[in-house]
C-alpha positions, 0 to 999 in steps of 0.5 A: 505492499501491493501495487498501488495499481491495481486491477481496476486503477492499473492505467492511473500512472506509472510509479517511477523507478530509477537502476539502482547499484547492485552488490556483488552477492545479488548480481551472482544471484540473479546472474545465476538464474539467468534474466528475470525468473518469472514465466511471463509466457502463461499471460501470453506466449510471445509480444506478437499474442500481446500486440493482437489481444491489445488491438483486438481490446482497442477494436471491441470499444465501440461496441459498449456504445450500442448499449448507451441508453438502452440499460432500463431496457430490460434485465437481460440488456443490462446483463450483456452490457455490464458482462461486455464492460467487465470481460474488456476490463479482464482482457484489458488488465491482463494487456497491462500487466503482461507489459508493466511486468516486462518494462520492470525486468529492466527500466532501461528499455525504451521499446517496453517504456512505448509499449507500456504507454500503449497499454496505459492509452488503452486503458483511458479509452477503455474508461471514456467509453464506460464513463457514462453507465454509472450516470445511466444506471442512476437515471433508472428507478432503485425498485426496477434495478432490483427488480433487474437483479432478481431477475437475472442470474448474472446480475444477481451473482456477479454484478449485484454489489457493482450496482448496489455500490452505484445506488449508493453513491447517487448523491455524489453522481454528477451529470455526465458532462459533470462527471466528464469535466471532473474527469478532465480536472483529474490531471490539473488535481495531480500537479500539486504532487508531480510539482513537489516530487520534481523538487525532491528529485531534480531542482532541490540543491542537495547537500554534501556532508563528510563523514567520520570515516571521510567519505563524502555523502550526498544527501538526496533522498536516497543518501539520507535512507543509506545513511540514516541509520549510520553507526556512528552517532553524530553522522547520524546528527549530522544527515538529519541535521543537513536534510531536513535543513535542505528541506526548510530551505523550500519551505514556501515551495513545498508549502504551495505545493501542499496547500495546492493539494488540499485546496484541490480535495476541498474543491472535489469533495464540493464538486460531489457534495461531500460535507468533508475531503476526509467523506469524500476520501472515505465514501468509495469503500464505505469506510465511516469517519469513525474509523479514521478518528477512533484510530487516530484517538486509540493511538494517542492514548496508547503513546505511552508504550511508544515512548516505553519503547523509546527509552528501550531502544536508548538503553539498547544503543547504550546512548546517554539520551534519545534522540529523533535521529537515534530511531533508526539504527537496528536495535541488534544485529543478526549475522545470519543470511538467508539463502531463496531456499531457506526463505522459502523453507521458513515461510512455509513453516511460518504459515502453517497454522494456516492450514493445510489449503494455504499451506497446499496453496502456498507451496504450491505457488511458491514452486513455480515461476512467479516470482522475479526475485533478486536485484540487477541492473536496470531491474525496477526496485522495490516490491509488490505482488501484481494480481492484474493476470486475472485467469492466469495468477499473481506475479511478484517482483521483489528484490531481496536482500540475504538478510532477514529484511530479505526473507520478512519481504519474501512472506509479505509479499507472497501474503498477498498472492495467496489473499489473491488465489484464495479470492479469486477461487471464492469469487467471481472476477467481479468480486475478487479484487479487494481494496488497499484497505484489506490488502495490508491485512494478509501481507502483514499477518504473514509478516507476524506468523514469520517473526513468532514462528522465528521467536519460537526456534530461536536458540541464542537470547540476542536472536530472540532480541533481534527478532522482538526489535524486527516486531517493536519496530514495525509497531513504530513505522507502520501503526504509530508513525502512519498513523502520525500522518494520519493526523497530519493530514486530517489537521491540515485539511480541517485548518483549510476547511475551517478557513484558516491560511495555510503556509510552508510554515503552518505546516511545519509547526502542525507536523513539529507539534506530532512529532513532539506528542508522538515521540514524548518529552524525552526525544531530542527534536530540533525544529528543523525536523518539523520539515519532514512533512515535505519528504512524505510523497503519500501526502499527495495521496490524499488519507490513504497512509491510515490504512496501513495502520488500521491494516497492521491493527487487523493483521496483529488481532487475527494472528494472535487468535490463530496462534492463540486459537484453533480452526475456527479462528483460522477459517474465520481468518481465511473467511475475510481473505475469502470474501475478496471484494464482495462487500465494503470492507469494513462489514467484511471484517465486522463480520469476522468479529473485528469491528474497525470503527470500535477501540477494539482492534487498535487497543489490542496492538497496543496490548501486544506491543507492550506484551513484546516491549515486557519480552524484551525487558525481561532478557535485558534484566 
C-alpha cells in the first residue's frame, strides 16, 4: 500500500515500527548488498544540504504573512502567494522524506528519530502559517476568482482545481479562529486511537498457549498473525480461541475507546455542518454516499461466491467442516522461490500489456537505486512506495520474502511508483498527487497483471491451483472482508447518530452478526470472535478501509479489458494514472468509463471471482 502520509499529510505522525527477527537467507541478502540499497544522495548529498534546506524552509515562513488579506487584491497577488505556499510545501515534502527514509533504514537510531521530529516540527509550522488562506480565499466573491483564473496563466493551469475545491467546500469552512480551534482539537480527537493502540501493545496481559509440537506462543498481536495459519488444525482453534478470548476480556475498555472515536466524528461532522460523519469523511475528495452504500449492497448480494469460495477451501484442506479459523492456512503450497532478479524479470513481463512507455518507464526505474529491498535488523518492516521527492522520484522500502508473497509485494509496490512517474510527467506539482482513493487501483492492477501472466506459464495443475488461491483469496481480504468493515463502521456511527447507547458489547454483537452473514451459515463462529472489531487499528481512521474495496473493484475491472482488449483499453487505463490529482477522483474513473457509485464496477469483481472459483473447480474434478 501507499504510505498513508503522503505529500500533503506527510507531517500527520510517524506509523510505529517495532526491529523485527530477521531469517537467515534475508540477512545474507541485505548483508550481500551492503546497508540500504536505495540512493538517498539524489534528495540530497549529504545531512549538512538537508539541515541547510530545512532551516532555509523554516526562514521562508514568514514571508506568507505578507499576503495575509491581500489575496482579492489582484490575480497577479493571488498567483504569487499560492506559487510561495505551494514551492515551501515541495521544498518541505522533499525535507521529510529525505529523514522519514533515513530513520526506516534503521528504526534503532536516535539521531535520525530527533531529526525526523525536526522535520514533523516543519511541517505544523508550515500548516499555522497557511491555515488562513482557505478562510480568505472564501471571503472574496466565487465570480471575482473566476475571474482571477482567467486571468492569470498560473492560477488557470496549476492552481484552478485548488480554489474550485476550496469554493466548493464554503459551507463547511469555519472562521479562522473556527478553523483554528478545530485545529487544535485535532490531538484530543486522536486519543480514542493512541488509547486502544497503548492496550494492544503494552497493557493487555497476552496469553501463552503451547502447541502440538511443545512450543510456547505468546499470542500478541504478532504471535497470532505467525500463528494463525498453524497447519495443525487445532493450534489453529486454540490461537483464535485464547486471542480473541484476550480481547473479550477488555471489552468495556476498548469499547469506550471506540465510542470515543465515534463520538469525536459526530461532533467534527457538527462542527462543519455535514448532516452525517460518514459526508463529513467523504466530502474532501467528493466521493457520494452512494458510492459507500452501493459497495456495501453489491457485496451483500455477491456473498454467494464468498461462501462458494469457502466450502472450496473446505474441500481443499480436506477438512470435515469450515471453520472461521480454517480461513487462513494457504490453500496449496508453492515450493518455488524467487531470486530480485527473477522478481524483477517477471513483473516486467507481467505488465507488458501496458505498453511500451510503462514498460520503458518501469524497467527504467526498476534498474536504479530506488528501492531498499531486503529485511534486516533494526530496518522499518513493512512496504510502501514513498512519492514525497517530488523533483527527484519515488522511493520504495519493502522487505521481501523469497516467496511469492515476496514477488506479488515487488509488482504492487513499483505499481504505485509508476502511477507517481506517470502523474508527475502529466501534471504539474499541484495536480499530481492523487488520493488513497485512486492509489490502490495501480498497485492492485499490477498485482492482477502478475497472477494472469503467472496463471498463463504455469506448467504443473497445483501451480495453477496455487495461483488461482493467491487471486481467490485477495477477493476475500481486500474486496469482501474490507468491505465487512465498511459496514461495520457505518453500523456503528448510524447507531450513535440515531441516539442509541453504544457499549463494548454493542459492538461485538454489531461486528458477530457480519461475521455471521458474510461468512454464511456453514462457518463455525464462536462468539468470542465477535471481539475481533477491537483488533482493526483502521477503526481509528475513520471510513477509510472501503476504499481498498472500491480500489480492488477498479483495478480488476481495467485489467480484465487490457487483457481482454487492446490500446484503447490500455490508454484508457493509463489516462485514470495520468490524470494524477487534477480532479475528484470519482469523475476521473467515470470519465474512463467506470462509474463507482453504479453496481457496475463491484458486480464484475463478483463476476471474476466466481469465473476463478469455476477455474479451480474445474482442475479438482
Amino acid at each position: 500500500m501507499t504510505e498513508l502520509t503522503r505529500r500533503d499529510a506527510l507531517a500527520a505522525g510517524v506509523l510505529a515500527t517495532l526491529a523485527t527477527s530477521v531469517p537467515a537467507w534475508a540477512q545474507n541478502a541485505a548483508q550481500a548488498a551492503g546497508a540500504a540499497a536505495w540512493d538517498l544522495t539524489e534528495i540530497y548529498p549529504n545531512d549538512a544540504a538537508w539541515d541547510a534546506a530545512r532551516k532555509g524552509a523554516l526562514a521562508a515562513l514568514p514571508a506568507i504573512a505578507k499576503y495575509k488579506g491581500r489575496l482579492g487584491e489582484s490575480a497577479a497577488t493571488l498567483a504569487e502567494a499560492l506559487t510561495l505556499q505551494s514551492d515551501l510545501g515541495k521544498t518541505i515534502g522533499r525535507v521529510y522524506t529525505y529523514v522519514s527514509l533515513k530513520s526506516d533504514e534503521d528504526v534503532r537510531v536516535a539521531a535520525w528519530q530527533e531529526k525526523q521530529a525536526q522535520a514533523i516540527d516543519l511541517y505544523t509550522a508550515f500548516g499555522e502559517a497557511t491555515a488562513w488562506f482557505a478562510p480568505e480565499i472564501l471571503t472574496i466573491d466565487k465570480a471575482k476568482i473566476q475571474g482571477f483564473i482567467a486571468a492569470d496563466p498560473a492560477l488557470k493551469t496549476r492552481f484552478d482545481f485548488y480554489l474550485a475545491n476550496i469554493v466548493r467546500q464554503a459551507e463547511h469552512t469555519l472562521s479562522p479562529e473556527g478553523e483554528a480551534l478545530l485545529a487544535s482539537a485535532t490531538a484530543p480527537l486522536q486519543a480514542p486511537g493512541d488509547i486502544s493502540g497503548q492496550l494492544r501493545s503494552s497493557d493487555i496481559p497476552w496469553p501463552t498457549i503451547k502447541l502440538s509440537d511443545g512450543k510456547q506462543v505468546r499470542l500478541d498481536s504478532q504471535g497470532y498473525t505467525l500463528n494463525r495459519d498453524a497447519p495443525n488444525r487445532a493450534d489453529r482453534k486454540a490461537v483464535f480461541d485464547a486471542f480473541w478470548g484476550a480481547h473479550g476480556k477488555f471489552q468495556n475498555s476498548f469499547g469506550a475507546t471506540y465510542n470515543a472515536k465515534v463520538k469525536g466524528d459526530i461532533f467534527y461532522a457538527k462542527a462543519r455542518k455535514y448532516p452525517t460523519s460518514l459526508a463529513a469523511a467523504l466530502s474532501g475528495n467528493n466521493v457520494p454516499e452512494a458510492v459507500y452504500r452501493t459497495l456495501v449492497a453489491e457485496t451483500n448480494k455477491g456473498l454467494p461466491q464468498l461462501h462458494r469460495y469457502f466450502e472450496l477451501r473446505r474441500r481443499m484442506l480436506e477438512l470435515p467442516d469450515i471453520a472461521y479459523y480454517d480461513i487462513y492456512p494457504p490453500l496449496v503450497s508453492l515450493d518455488r522461490n524467487f531470486t530480485l532478479d527473477q522478481m524483477r524479470t517477471l513483473t516486467l513481463e507481467a505488465v507488458k500489456p501496458l505498453g511500451p512507455d510503462y514498460q520503458a518507464r518501469i524497467a527504467k526505474a526498476t534498474a536504479a537505486k530506488w528501492m531498499d529491498p531486503w529485511p534486516r535488523e533494526g530496518k522499518r518492516p513493512g512496504a510502501y512506495m514513498n512519492p514525497g521527492a517530488y523533483e527527484v522520484h519515488p522511493y520504495l522500502l519493502l522487505n521481501l520474502s523469497e516467496k511469492y508473497d515476496g514477488l506479488s509485494t515487488y509488482a504492487h509496490e513499483w505499481g504505485h511508483a509508476l502511477h507517481s512517474l506517470l502523474a508527475n510527467a502529466a501534471q504539474p506539482y499541484e495536480k499530481a498527487d492523487y488520493p488513497i482513493f485512486l492509489a490502490e487501483i495501480a498497485s492492485t492492477a499490477n498485482e492482477q497483471l502478475l497472477v494472469a501472466y503467472m496463471l498463463k506459464n504455469a506448467k504443473t495443475k497445483e501451480e495453477k491451483l496455487f495461483y488461482l488461491g493467491q487471486q481467490m483469496e485477495n477477493f476475500r481480504g481486500t474486496f469482501y472482508r474490507q468491505t465487512m468493515f465498511a459496514e461495520f463502521e457505518l453500523k456503528a456511527h448510524d447507531l450513535a447518530e440515531a441516539g442509541e447507547g453504544l457499549s463494548g458489547k454493542k459492538f461485538t454483537d454489531v461486528y458477530f452478526d457480519l461475521l455471521k452473514r458474510y461468512h454464511g451459515p456453514k462457518m463455525g463462529l464462536d462468539p468470542a470472535y465477535g471481539n475481533e472489531w477491537a483488533f482493526i487499528p483502521h477503526f481509528y481512521n475513520s471510513f477509510y478501509v472501503y476504499q481498498y474495496a472500491t480500489c480492488i473493484a477498479a483495478a480488476t475491472y481495467f485489467a480484465q479489458a487490457i487483457l481482454k482488449g487492446g490500446a484503447k483499453e490500455r490508454d484508457n487505463y493509463l489516462s485514470v494514472l495520468k490524470a494524477g490529482g487534477s480532479d475528484y477522483p470519482v469523475d476521473i474513473l467515470k470519465r474512463a468509463g467506470l462509474d463507482m457509485a453504479s453496481p457496475a464496477p463491484y458486480q464484475a469483481l463478483v463476476a471474476t471471482f466466481k469465473d476463478t472459483l469455476d477455474q479451480a473447480e474445474a482442475l479438482l474434478a
